[in-house]
N, C-alpha and C positions, 0 to 999 in steps of 0.2 A: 425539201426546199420550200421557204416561206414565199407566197406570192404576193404579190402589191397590196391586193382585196384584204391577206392576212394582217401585212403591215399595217396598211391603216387604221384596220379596225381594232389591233393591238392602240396606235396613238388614241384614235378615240378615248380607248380606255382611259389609258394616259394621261391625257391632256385635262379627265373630266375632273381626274384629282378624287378621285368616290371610293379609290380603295389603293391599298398597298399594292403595287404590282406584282410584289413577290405571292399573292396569294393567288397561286393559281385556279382555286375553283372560282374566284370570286370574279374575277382576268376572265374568265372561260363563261360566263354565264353572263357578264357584263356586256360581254362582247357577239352575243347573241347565238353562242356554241360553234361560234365560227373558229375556234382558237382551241387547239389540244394543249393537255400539260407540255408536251415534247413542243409542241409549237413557239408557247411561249419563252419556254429555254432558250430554244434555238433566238429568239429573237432577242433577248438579254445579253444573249452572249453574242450574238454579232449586230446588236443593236448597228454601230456606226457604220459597217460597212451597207448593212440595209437602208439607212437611213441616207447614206449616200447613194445607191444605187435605186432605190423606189422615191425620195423627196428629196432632192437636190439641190435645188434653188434653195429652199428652206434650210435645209443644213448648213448649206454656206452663210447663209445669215445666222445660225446658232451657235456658230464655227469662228463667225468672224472676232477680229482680234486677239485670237490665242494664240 
């Protein structure tokens, strides 16, 4: 189960733009070893439902007009 603390610090990554997200060692050390390989799968693959359920408000603004 990813928790909030993982999420975020997954978008951290994310957002900084510094690497491909698909590279998980780079995902895992970026992110300050708070994040396993299994971690960040799980979070690619249910990115929107996380993204829904830990940053909400935000989503719905990234969400809007589709």
């Amino acid at each position: 189960m990813i928790t909030r603390e993982q999420f975020l610090a997954y978008e951290v990554v994310r957002e900084s733009g510094v690497t491909n997200m698909w590279d998980w060692k780079a995902v895992q050390r970026l992110s300050g070893g708070m994040l396993e390989k299994g971690d960040i799968a799980e979070i690619v693959k249910n990115y929107r439902e996380l993204a829904q359920q830990y940053d909400p408000q935000r989503y719905a603004v990234i969400t809007e007009g589709r």
